[in-house]
N, C-alpha and C positions, 0 to 999 in steps of 0.2 A: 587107195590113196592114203598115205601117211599123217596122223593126226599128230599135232604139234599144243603141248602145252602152253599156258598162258606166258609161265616165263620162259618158254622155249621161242614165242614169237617175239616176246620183248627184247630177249638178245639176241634176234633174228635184225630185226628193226635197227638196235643199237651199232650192229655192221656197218649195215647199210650207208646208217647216216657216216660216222667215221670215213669209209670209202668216198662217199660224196663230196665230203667235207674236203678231202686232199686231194681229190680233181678239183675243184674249184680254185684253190689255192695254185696247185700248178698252172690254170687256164691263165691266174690273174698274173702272174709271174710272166708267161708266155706273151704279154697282152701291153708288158710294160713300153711307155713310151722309147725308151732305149733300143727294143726291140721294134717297136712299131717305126721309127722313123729311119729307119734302115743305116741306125750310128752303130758302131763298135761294140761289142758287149767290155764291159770294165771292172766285172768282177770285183767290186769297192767297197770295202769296210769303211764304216762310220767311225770314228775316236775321238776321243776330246782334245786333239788336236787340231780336228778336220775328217777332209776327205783322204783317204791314202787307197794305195791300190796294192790287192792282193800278189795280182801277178802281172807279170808284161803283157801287154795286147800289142798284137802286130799293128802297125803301125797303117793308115792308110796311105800306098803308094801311089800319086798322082803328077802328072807334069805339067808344065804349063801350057799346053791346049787341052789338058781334062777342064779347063776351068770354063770354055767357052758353052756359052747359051746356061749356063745357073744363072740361079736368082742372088742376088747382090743387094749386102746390109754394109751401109757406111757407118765407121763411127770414128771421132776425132775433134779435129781445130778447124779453123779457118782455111785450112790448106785442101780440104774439100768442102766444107759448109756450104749445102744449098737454099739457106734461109731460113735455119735457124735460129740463127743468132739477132739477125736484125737484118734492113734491107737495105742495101747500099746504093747509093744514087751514081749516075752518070759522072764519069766518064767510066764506072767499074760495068764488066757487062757489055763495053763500047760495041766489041767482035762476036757476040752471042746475038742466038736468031729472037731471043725477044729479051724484055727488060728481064734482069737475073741478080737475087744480094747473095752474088758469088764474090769473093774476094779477088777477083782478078779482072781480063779486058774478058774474057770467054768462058772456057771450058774448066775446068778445074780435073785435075787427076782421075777423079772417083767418077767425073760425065764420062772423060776417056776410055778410063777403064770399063764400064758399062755397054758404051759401042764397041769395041772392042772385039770385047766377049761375046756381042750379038745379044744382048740384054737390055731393056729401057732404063734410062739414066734415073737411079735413084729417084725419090721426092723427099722432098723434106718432111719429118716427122711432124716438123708441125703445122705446114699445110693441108694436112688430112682428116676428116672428120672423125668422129668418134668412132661409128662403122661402121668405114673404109675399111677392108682389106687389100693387101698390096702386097706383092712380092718382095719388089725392088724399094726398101725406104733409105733415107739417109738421113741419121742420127747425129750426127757433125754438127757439133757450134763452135763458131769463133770465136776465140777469149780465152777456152777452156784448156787443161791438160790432164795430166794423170793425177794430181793433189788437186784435191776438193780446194784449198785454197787460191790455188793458181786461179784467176778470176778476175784481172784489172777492170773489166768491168760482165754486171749479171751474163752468163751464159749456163748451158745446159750441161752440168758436170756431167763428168767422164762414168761417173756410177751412175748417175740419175739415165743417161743412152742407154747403157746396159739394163735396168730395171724398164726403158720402155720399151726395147727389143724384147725382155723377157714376155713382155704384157702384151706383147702385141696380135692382132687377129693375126696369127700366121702358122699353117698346119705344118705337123710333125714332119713330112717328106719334105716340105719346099724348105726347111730349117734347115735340115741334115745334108740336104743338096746345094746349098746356098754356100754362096763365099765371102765371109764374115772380113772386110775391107780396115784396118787400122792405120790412124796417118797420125800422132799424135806426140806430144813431149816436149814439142821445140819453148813454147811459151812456161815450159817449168824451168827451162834452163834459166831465158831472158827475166821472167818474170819475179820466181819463186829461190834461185840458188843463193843469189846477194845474204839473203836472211839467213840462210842456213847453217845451223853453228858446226859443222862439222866437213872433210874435207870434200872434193868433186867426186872421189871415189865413191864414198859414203854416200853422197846425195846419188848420184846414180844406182846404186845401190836399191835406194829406196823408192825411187820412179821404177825401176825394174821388177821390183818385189808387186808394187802396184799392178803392172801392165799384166803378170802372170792372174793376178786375185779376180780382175775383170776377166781374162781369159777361159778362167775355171769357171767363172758365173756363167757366163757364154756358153762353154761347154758341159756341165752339168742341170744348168736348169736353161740356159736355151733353144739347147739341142744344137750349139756350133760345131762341123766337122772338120773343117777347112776356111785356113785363116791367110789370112795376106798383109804379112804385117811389115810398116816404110820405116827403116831406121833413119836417123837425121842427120843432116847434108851437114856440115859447115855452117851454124848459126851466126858463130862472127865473122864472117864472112857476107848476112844479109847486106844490103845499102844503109839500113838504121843503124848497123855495128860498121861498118868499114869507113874508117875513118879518114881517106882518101889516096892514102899508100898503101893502109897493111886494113889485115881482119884481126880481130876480137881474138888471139888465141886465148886467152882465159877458157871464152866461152865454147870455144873448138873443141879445148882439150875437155869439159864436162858432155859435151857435144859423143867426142872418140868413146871415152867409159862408159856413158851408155849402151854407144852400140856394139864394144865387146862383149858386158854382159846380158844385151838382150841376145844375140844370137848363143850364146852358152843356154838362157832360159830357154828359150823356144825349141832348140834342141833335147833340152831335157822333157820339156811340155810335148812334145812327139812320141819320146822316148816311153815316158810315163800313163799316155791316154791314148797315144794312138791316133791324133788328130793328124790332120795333112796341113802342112804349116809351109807357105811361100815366104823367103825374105826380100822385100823389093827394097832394092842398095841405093837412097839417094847419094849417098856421098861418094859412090863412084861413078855414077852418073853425071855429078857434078863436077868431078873431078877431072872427068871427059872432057866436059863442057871447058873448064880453064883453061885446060892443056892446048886441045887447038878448035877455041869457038868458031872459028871459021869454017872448019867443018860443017859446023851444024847451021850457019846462018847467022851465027850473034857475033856484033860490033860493039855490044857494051855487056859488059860479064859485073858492072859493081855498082851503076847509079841504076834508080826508079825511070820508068817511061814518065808515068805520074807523080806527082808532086813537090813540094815546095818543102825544104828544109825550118821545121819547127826546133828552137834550138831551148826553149823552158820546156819540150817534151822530149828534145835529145831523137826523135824521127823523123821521117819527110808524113806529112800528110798530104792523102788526096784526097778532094772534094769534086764537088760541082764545079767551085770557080776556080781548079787549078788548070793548068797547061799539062799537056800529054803529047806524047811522040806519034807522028806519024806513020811510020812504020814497027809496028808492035811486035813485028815477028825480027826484029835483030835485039831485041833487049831480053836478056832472060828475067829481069824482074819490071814487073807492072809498076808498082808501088816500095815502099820501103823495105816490106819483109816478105812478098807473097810473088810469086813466079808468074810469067806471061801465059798464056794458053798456049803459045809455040813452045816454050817452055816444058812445057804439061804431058803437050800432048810427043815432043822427043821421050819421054820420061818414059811414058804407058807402052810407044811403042819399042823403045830396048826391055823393057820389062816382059810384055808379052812375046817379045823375039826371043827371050833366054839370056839376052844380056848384062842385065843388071837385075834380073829377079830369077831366084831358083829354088825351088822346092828342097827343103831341110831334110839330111836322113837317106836321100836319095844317089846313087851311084849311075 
């Protein structure tokens, strides 16, 4: 047997380690969440720009019955808020199987889409204890939009959702398999553009710029794969904007520029990461709905079921001691600015049919 000098073992040893060292390193590489939550590899250089990507990744092909039985994260306004925001009193809820501070008579989009799918409806993020873990939450507050200012009164900003989906008890697979829900923007037009010193373009512009920055967060430190994101119907057009002839075109046309340049972004956000991106079209949905409501069951396409004309707040409000309609399913709107649950739930189902909502990229 061969004898081996002192320093013949020491650079024996000093092999060894080197070899060990860059297994380890590849295990840890092989081990990354990226990899473990069954997302895209993205190949991403760091710069002092951001994130940028190397090279194209194929893109994930999915249609809309891949999306049924995932887990399902709400994020947004009032337009699915299941109690975030605050609790709404009766008459809101009227048509839901228990008391609910949903902004409508029932179901809200984001319940719909959850049954739907064959998935439990959301809960609201902040009905749940510290550690709760959950699949299905819904990060949705009413008030809020995509500008941290957008806020007429306290709600849960549009980054602050995003930082608690990041935070949240929820493992790498149900992330990656989960369909990241967005209904958001209407209330930056109504609330936030009046101020805005530049034109509709521009403001849209910079709501769109926003909507991609939460998108990225989502999809690099949330592990989002698949997004389902509602561009916005005709704002002047709610009953708070319709002034009893016509709608708010101002607010339509800031309304339009948006959703030209969000479906340009989300197209490129597909293009770029590879994510599976659904556009759900309220504005031809609603479009639908003007054309011939009768189809659908609606007799009133422009007043509130609920409330009472406040004229120093320029909307109807509904409370406890307003008057509401009797039959809920002919009014597409509950209230001033928020849709019936017949409403809601015509919506989710042309959506999940392929009619008003279709997967980006896809042929």
């Amino acid at each position: 047997m061969a004898c081996f000098t002192i320093h013949q073992q020491l650079r024996f040893f000093q092999c060894v380690s080197v070899i060990f060292f860059f297994l380890a390193v590849a295990a840890f590489l092989l081990k990354t969440p990226e990899n473990c939550n069954g997302g895209p590899s993205n190949n991403l250089i760091i710069t002092n720009g951001g994130i940028s990507q190397r090279s194209s990744t194929p893109a994930l092909d999915l249609t809309i019955t891949d999306l049924q039985g995932r887990p399902l994260f709400v994020f947004g306004d009032s337009t699915v808020d299941a109690g975030n925001f605050r609790i709404t009193t009766r008459p809101y809820g009227i048509d839901y199987k228990t008391a609910t501070p949903r902004f409508t008579n029932g179901r809200t989009i984001a319940d719909d889409l959850a049954e739907k799918m064959g998935t439990p409806i959301p809960q609201a993020f902040n009905s749940l204890g510290a550690d709760d873990q959950h699949i299905n939450i819904n990060f949705a507050s009413g008030g809020c939009g995509l500008l941290t200012k957008t806020n007429p009164l306290p709600c849960t900003s549009m980054s602050d959702q995003v930082i608690q989906m990041i935070n949240a008890r929820v493992g790498n697979v149900e992330r990656a398999r989960a369909v990241y829900f967005i209904s958001v923007g209407a209330n930056d037009i109504v609330f936030s553009f009046q101020s805005f010193p530049g034109t509709r373009n521009e403001f849209a512009d910079v709501l769109v710029s926003k909507m991609e920055s939460y998108m990225k967060l989502l999809f690099f430190s949330g592990g989002a794969r698949i997004f389902v994101v509602n561009n916005l119907a005709p704002i002047g057009c709610i009953p708070d904007k319709f002034n009893g002839s016509s709608c708010d075109d101002n607010l339509n046309e800031v309304a339009e520029a948006f959703n030209i340049r969000l479906e340009s972004a989300l197209n490129k956000f597909r293009k770029d990461y590879g994510a599976a991106i659904f556009l759900a079209n309220s504005t031809k949905m609603f479009a639908q709905i003007l054309e011939h409501p009768e189809k659908f069951g609606f007799k009133n396409t422009t007043g509130p079921c609920c409330g009472e004309w406040k004229a120093l707040e320029n909307r109807f409000d509904c409370g406890k001691n307003s008057s509401y309609c009797g039959d809920r399913d002919e009014f597409v709107f509950f209230d001033g600015a928020h849709s019936t649950e017949a409403a809601n739930k015509l919506f989710v189902d042309y959506c999940l049919s392929g009619r008003v909502c279709s997967p980006l990229g896809n042929v």
